[in-house]
C-alpha positions in Angstrom: -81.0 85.7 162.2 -79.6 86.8 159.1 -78.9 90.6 157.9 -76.1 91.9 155.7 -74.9 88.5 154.8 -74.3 88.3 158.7 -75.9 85.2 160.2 -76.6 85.2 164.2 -76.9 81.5 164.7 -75.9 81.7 168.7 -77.7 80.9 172.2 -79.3 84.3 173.2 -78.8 83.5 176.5 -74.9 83.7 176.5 -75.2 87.3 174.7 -74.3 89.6 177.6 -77.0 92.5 178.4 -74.7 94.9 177.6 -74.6 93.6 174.1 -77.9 93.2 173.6 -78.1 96.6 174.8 -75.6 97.7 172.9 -77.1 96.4 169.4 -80.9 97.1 170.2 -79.6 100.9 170.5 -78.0 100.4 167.1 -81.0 98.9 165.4 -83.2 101.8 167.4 -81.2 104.9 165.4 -81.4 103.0 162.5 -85.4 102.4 162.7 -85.7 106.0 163.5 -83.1 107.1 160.6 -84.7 104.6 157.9 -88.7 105.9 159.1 -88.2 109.2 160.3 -85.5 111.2 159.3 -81.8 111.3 158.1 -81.7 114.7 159.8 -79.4 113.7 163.2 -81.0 117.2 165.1 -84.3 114.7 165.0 -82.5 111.7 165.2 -81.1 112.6 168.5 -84.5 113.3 170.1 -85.5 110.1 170.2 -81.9 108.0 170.6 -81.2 109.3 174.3 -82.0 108.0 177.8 -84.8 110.0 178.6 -86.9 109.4 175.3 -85.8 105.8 175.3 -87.0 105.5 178.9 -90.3 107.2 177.8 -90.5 104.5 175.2 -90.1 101.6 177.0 -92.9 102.9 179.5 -95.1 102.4 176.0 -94.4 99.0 175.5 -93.4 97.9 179.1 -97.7 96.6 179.1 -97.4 94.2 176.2 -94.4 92.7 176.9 -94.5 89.2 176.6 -92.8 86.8 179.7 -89.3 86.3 178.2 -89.5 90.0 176.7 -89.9 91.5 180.3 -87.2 89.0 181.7 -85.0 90.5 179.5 -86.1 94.3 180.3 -85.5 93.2 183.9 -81.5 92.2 183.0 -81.1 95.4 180.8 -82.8 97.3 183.5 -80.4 95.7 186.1 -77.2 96.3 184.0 -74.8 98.0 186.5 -72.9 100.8 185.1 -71.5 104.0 186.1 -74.8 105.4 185.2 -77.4 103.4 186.9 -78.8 105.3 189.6 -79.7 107.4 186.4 -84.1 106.0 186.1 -84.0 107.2 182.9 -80.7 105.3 182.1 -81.9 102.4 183.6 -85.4 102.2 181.4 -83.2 103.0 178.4 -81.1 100.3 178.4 -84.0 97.9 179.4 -85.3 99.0 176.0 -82.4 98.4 174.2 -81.8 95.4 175.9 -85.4 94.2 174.5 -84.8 95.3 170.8 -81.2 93.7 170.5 -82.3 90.6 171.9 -85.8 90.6 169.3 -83.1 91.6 166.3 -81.2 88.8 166.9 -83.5 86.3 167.7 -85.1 87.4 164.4 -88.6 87.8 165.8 -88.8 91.4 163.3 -92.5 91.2 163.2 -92.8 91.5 166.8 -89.6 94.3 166.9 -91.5 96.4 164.4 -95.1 95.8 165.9 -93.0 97.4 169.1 -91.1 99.9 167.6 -94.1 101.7 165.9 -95.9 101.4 169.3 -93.2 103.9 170.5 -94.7 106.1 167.8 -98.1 105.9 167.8 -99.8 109.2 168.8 -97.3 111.4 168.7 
């Protein structure tokens, strides 16, 4: 995956969750700044746990195989926070856009991401 004159060329499979968490959340505020609004009042009500959790309950259906194996290591990730459900969804999410960003698969990341969207 290229972007920014940055080229991802690694196994996927040595990323750590955390960093795929870690950049899916990244690439989530952007999508939301870039389609929704600059305004960070909005911005904030959709990059949090609780939103992101609701989120991933929208696309947890059409998940493919190695999407939902990678929801269930994000979703698994321990941290101080994860008895938190909504915590725990939430970084299953991120965990699934960081690992489509860098895997390049944008069609599919976009074809999710406005899922998220759709109907509200």
């Amino acid at each position: 995956m290229e972007f920014l004159g940055a080229k991802f060329e690694g196994d996927l499979r040595e990323v750590s969750t955390k960093s795929l968490a870690y950049v899916g959340d990244s690439v989530f505020e952007l999508f939301c700044r870039m389609n929704y609004s600059f305004d960070n009042r909005e911005v904030v009500t959709h990059v949090n746990a609780k939103a992101q959790a609701k989120y991933f309950d929208k696309i947890k259906n059409v998940l493919k195989e190695h999407e939902r194996d990678v929801a269930f290591r994000g979703r698994n990730l321990k941290s101080p926070r994860s008895k938190d459900p909504f915590y725990r969804k939430a970084t299953a999410f991120e965990s699934v856009v960081g690992y489509l960003f860098l895997k390049g698969e944008i069609e599919r990341l976009t074809f999710l991401l406005k899922l998220c969207f759709k109907d509200q």
